[in-house]
C-alpha positions in Angstrom: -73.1 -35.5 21.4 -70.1 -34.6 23.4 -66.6 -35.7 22.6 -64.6 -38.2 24.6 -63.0 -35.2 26.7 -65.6 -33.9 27.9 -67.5 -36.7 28.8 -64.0 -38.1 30.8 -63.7 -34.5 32.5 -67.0 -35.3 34.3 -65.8 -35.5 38.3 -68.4 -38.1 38.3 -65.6 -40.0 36.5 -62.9 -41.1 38.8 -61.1 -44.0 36.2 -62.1 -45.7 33.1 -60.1 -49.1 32.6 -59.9 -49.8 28.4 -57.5 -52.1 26.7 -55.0 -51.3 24.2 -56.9 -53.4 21.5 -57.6 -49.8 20.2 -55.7 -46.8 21.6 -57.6 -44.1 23.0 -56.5 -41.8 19.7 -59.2 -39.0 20.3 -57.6 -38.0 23.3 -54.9 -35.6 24.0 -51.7 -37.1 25.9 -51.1 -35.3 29.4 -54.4 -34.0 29.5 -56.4 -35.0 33.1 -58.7 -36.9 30.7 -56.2 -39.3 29.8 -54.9 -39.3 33.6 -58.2 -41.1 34.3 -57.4 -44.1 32.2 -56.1 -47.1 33.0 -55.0 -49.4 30.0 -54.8 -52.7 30.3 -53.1 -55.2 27.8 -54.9 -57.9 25.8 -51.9 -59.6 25.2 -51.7 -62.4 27.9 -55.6 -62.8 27.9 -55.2 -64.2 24.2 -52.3 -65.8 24.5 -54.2 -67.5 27.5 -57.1 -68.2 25.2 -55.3 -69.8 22.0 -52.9 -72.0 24.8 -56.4 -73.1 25.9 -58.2 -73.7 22.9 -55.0 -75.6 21.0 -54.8 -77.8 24.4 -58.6 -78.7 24.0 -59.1 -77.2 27.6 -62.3 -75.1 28.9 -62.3 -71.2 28.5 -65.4 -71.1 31.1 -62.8 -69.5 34.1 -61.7 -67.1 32.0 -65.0 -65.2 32.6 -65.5 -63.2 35.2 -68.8 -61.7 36.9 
């Protein structure tokens, strides 16, 4: 099975959006693997959530499709 950098060096492969929940450790800083990600934080959606769920109110628009 091929490693994250190769499958990410696919042209096929424009961007990957992740979250920093785990950081993308198997790939090499500065490489144009790691220029196709874009990281997002998971920070504010949680904080969101616990506001939400220690207010009692509905976590149902938090979802997106």
């Amino acid at each position: 099975m091929p490693g994250a950098e190769e499958v990410l060096s696919d042209p096929a492969i424009e961007r990957l959006a992740i979250t920093d929940s785990v950081p993308p450790f198997r790939l090499t800083p500065g490489t144009a693997s790691w220029e196709k990600l874009e990281v997002l934080p998971t920070a504010p959606l949680l904080a969101e959530v616990i506001g939400r769920l220690h207010d009692g109110r509905a976590l149902t628009d938090l979802v997106v499709f």
